[in-house]
C-alpha positions as CSV (number, residue, x, y, z in Angstrom):
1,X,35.1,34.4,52.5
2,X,34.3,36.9,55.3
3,X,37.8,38.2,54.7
4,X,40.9,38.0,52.7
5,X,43.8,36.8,54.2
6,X,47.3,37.2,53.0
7,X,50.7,36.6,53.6
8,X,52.9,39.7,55.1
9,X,55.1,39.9,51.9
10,X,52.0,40.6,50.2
11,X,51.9,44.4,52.3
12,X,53.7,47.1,51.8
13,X,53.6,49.5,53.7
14,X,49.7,51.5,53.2
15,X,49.7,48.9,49.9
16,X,48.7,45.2,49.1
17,X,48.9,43.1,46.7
18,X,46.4,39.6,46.1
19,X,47.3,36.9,43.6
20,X,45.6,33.9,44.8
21,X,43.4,32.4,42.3
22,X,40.3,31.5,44.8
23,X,40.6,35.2,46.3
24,X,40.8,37.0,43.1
25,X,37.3,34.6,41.7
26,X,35.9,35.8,45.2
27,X,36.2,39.3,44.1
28,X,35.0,38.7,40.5
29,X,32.6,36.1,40.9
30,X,30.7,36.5,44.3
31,X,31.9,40.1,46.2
32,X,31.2,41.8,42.2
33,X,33.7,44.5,43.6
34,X,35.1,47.4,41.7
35,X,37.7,49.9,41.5
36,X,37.3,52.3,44.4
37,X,35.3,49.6,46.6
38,X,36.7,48.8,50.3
39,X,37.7,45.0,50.8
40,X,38.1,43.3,54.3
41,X,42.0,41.7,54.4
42,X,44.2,40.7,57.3
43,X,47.8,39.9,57.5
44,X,48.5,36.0,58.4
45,X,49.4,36.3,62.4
46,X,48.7,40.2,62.1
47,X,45.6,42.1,62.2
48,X,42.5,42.5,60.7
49,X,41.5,45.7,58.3
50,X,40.5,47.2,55.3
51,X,42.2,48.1,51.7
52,X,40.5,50.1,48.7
53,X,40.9,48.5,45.3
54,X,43.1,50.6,43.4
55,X,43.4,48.3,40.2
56,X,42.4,44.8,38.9
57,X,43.7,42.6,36.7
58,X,43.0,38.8,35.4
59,X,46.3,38.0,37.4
60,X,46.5,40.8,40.8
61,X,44.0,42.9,42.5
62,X,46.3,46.2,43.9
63,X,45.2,47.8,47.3
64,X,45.5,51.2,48.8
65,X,44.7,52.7,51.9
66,X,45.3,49.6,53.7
67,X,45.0,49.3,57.3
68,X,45.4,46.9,59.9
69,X,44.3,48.2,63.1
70,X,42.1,45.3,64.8
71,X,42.9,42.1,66.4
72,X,41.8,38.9,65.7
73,X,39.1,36.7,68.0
74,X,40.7,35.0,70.9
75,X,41.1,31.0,70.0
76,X,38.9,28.9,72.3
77,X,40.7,27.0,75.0
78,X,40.5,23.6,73.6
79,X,42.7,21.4,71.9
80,X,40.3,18.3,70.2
81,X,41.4,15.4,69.4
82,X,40.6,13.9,66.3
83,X,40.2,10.2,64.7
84,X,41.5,11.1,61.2
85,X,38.0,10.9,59.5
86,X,36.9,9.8,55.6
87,X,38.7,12.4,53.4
88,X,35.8,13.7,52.1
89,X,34.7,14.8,55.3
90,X,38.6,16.3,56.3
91,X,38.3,19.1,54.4
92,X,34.9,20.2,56.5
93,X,36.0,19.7,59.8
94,X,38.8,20.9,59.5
95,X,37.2,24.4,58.2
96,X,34.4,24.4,60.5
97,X,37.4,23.9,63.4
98,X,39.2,26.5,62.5
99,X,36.1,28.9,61.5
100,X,35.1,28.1,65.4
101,X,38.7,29.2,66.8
102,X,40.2,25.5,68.2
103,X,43.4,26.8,69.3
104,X,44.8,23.0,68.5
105,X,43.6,20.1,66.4
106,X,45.6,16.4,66.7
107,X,44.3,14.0,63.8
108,X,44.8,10.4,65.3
109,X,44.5,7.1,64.4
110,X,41.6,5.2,65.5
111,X,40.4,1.5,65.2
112,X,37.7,2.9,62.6
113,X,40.2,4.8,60.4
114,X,41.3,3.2,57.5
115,X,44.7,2.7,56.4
116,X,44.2,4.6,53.4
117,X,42.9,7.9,54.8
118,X,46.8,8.2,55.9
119,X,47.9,8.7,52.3
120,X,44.7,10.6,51.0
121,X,46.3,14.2,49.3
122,X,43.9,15.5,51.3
123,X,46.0,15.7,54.3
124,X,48.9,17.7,52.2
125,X,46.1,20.0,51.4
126,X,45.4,20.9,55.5
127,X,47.2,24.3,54.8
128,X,44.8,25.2,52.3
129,X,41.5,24.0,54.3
130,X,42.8,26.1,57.1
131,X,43.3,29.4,55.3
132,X,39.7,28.5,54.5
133,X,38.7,28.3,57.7
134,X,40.1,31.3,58.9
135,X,38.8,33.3,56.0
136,X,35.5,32.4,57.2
137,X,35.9,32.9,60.7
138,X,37.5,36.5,60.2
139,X,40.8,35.2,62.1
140,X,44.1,35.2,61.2
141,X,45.7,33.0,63.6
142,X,46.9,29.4,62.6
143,X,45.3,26.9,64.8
144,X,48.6,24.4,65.4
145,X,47.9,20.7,63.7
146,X,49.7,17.5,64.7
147,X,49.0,14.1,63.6
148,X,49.5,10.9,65.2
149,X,49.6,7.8,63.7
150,X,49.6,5.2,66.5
151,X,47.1,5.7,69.0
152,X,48.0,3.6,72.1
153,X,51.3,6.0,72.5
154,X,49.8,8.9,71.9
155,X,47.7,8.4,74.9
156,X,49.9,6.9,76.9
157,X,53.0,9.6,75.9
158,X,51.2,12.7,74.6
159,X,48.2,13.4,76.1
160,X,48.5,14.0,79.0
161,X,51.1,16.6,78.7
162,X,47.9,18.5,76.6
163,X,45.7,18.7,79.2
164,X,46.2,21.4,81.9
165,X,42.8,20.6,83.6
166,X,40.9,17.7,82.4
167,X,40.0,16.1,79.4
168,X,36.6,14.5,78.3
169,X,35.9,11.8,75.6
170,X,32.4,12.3,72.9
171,X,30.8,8.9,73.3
172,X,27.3,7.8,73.2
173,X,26.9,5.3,75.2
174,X,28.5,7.2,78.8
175,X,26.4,7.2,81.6
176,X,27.0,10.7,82.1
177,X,25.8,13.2,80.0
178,X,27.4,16.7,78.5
179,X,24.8,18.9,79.7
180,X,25.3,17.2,83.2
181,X,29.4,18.3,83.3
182,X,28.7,21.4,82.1
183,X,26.2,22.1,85.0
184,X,28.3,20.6,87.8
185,X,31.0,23.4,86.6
186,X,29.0,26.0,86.0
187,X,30.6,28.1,88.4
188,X,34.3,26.7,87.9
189,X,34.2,28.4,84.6
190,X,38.1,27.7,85.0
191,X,37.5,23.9,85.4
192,X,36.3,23.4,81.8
193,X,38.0,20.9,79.7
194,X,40.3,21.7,77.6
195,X,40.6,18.9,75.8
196,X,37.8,16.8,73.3
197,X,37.9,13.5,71.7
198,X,35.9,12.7,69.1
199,X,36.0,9.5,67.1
200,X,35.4,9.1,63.4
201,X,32.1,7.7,61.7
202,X,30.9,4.5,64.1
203,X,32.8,6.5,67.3
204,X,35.1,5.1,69.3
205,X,35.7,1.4,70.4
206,X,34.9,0.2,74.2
207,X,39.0,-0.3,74.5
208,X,39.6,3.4,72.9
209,X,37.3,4.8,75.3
210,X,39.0,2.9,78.1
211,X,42.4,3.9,77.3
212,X,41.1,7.4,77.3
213,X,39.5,7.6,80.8
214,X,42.2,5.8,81.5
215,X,44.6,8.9,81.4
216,X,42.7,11.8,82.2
217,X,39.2,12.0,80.1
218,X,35.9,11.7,81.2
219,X,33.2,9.8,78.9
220,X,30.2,11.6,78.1
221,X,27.4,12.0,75.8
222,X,25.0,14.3,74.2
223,X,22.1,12.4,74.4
224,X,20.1,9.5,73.0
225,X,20.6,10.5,69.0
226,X,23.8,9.4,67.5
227,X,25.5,11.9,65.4
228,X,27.6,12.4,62.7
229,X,31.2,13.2,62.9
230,X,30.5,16.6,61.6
231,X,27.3,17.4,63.6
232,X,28.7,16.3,66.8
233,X,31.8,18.4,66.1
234,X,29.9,21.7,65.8
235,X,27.5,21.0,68.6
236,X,30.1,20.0,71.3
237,X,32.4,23.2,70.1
238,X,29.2,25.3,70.5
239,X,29.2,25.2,74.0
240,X,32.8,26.3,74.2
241,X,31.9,29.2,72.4
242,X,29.0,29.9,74.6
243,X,31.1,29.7,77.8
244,X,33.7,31.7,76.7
245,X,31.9,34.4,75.5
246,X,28.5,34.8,77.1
């Protein structure tokens, strides 16, 4: 955790109060901090700051001095679309999304998802991967989550209402590459996608893809090694975060 977040009932007024179990081990176990030493909190959907410990218990760890005077990163202008992965894997992307600052994430069925991934407790646990996340990325700003269990009206019905400019679809085998787009809009900064699907473990089928470009994406790839889920994830996001803040 690069910071502590909490909810607003936990502040009052120049005071704060933490109860979570994971934040107070964090403070114990890893930060080591004591009485008197300054923690890094934020307020869910507030600001970011600073609190001195004032006490600490097995149960509470009391703040003073608290302040919340700085705002939190600006989300990235991307909404990615997601094939609900292995739930194993959930919990990663889902942090490493939010730690990058996806302003939306849609988990979506797939030809390669499994029926069972739907009722994995994982996905009741999305709230808890997310605060993860943020903690992490030193934001406090939910990203906003939907899920979709059919596919074929999801493209057909919702997608296209999500993209303002143009969407493009992660996929190996395009003709066109990533690096190629990118260039081409180089000085349209404004033009960039802002929408990316990604498929689960073995990608996206030939009549997924199709249906995608189909209303609105363009197919691309990132060259000639096939990634994992995860990988090509936090390499795609990357250059998001390099173009919106070079």
């Amino acid at each position: 955790m690069n910071c502590l977040l909490l909810p607003s009932a936990a502040f009052i007024d120049s005071r704060a109060t933490i109860t979570a179990a994971a934040q107070l081990m964090h403070i114990r176990e890893v930060l080591k901090a004591g009485v008197g030493e300054t923690l890094k909190v934020g307020m869910l959907g507030g600001k970011l700051g600073t609190g001195v410990i004032e006490t600490i218990s097995e149960r509470a760890v009391h703040l003073s001095d608290v302040t919340l005077t700085h705002v939190p990163p600006p989300k990235l202008d991307i909404t990615v679309v997601l094939a609900l992965p292995r739930p194993k894997v959930l919990r990663r992307l889902i942090m490493d999304m939010t730690a990058l600052g996806v302003r939306d994430i849609v988990l979506v069925n797939s030809y390669r998802t499994e029926k069972s991934y739907w009722q994995s407790p994982q996905l009741a646990r999305i709230d808890e991967f997310v605060l993860e996340g943020l903690q992490q990325g030193v934001d406090t700003v939910l990203p906003r989550i939907h899920m979709h269990k059919r596919f074929k009206p999801f493209v057909e019905d919702v997608l296209p209402d999500l993209m303002t400019r143009q969407g493009i679809v992660a996929h190996p085998y395009a003709k066109r590459s990533l690096a190629q787009y990118i260039q081409s809009t180089a000085s349209q900064a404004d033009l960039l996608p802002d929408v990316l699907c990604i498929g689960a473990e073995g990608g996206w089928i030939d009549y997924e893809v199709a249906l995608l470009t189909a209303h609105g994406c363009t197919a691309l790839h990132m060259g000639a090694r096939i990634l994992r889920t995860e990988a090509a994830v936090n390499a795609l996001l990357g250059q998001w975060l390099l173009h919106q803040n070079p």
